[in-house]
Structures are given as C-alpha cells and as structure tokens.
C-alpha positions in Angstrom: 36.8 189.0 283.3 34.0 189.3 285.2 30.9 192.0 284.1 28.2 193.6 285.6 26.3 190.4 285.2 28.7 188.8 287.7 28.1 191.4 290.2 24.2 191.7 289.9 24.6 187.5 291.0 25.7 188.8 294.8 22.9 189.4 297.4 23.6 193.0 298.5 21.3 191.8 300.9 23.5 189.7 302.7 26.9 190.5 301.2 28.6 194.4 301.0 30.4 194.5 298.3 34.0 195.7 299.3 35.9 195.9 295.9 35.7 194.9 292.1 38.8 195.0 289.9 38.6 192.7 286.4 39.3 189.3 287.8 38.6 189.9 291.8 35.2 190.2 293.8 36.0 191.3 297.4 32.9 190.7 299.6 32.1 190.9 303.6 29.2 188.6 305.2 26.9 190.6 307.0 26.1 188.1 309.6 29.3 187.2 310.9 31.4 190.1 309.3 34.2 187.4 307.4 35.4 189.1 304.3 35.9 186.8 301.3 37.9 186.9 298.1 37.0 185.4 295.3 40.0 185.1 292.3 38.4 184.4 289.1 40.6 182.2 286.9 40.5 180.6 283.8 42.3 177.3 281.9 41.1 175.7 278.8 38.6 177.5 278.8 36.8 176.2 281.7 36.0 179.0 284.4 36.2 179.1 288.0 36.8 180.8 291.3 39.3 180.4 293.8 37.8 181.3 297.2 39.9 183.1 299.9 38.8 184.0 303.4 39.2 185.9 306.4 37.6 187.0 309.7 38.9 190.3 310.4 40.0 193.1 307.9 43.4 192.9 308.8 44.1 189.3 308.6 46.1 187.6 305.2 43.3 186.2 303.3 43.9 182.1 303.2 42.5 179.9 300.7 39.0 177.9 301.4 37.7 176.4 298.0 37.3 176.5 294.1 33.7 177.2 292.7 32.7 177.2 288.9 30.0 179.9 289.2 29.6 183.4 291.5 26.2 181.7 293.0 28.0 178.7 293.7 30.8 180.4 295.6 27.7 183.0 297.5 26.2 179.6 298.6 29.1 177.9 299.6 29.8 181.4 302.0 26.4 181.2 303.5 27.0 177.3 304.3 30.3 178.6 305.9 28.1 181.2 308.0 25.8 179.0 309.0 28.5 176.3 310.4 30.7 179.0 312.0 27.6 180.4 314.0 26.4 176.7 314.9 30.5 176.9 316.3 29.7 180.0 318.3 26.0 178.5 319.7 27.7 175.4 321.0 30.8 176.8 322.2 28.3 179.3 324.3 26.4 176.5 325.7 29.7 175.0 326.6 30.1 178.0 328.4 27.2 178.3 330.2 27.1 174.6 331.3 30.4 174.8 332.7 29.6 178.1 334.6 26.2 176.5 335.9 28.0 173.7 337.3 31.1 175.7 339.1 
C-alpha cells in the first residue's frame, strides 16, 4: 500500500501529482505533458511497480515497464522524456532540412 513516504519520493518539481488511491500513483511530466500510471503490486513479498503510459489525457494508458522502487520508476520517466524530446529535436531538423532544400 503505498504511504506518505512513497509520495514525498516524487519530484513535485517536475512531476504534478494527478491522483493517489492505496495501490495507484497517477503522475503527468511537466516537460512533455505524458501522464503515467504507476500500479503497485506485490508477490512473495517482493514489491514492485507496473508502469503505464500515455501522452494525452484521453488516451487508454498502455503498459511501459516494471520498477521495484517509486525513484526507480521517476527515473526511468525522466529517461523516457529525455528520449521522446531527442525524437521531436531530430524529427524538426528533418523538417527543416527538407524545407531548406525544396
């Protein structure tokens, strides 16, 4: 069940909190805006988080990864920021060369 401990582990910096229930964290990146949905489960003891994920608020959430800690799913979403923006810088320069040469 996750505690207040859990939720003092998310960067309110970077992350707004969207919801909380007992066994749910909803969170939204502020840099790009994806909202994420992290499930925590539980089996022999052994804890983890399944990771969900989508880019606008009314999308189906669809599953990314599994994470044993709430910092290790936060820095696996801020991986996934950086490589989606690094998308959207070379997909602009893509752009821009192709318009510079027509």
């Amino acid at each position: 069940m996750l505690g207040n401990t859990d939720i003092r582990l998310i960067d309110t910096g970077y992350f707004d909190i969207i919801d909380v229930k007992d066994f749910s964290l909803a969170i939204r990146s502020r840099i790009t805006g994806h909202e994420w949905y992290l499930l925590e489960q539980e089996c022999n003891g052994h804890r983890t988080f399944q990771i969900r994920h989508r880019h606008h608020g009314t999308d189906p959430y669809h599953p990314q990864k599994n994470r044993p800690t709430i910092e290790s799913c936060c820095e696996y979403i801020m991986e996934h920021d950086a490589f989606h923006l690094e998308r959207i810088r070379k997909k602009e320069q893509r752009r821009l060369r192709r318009f510079r040469s027509a």
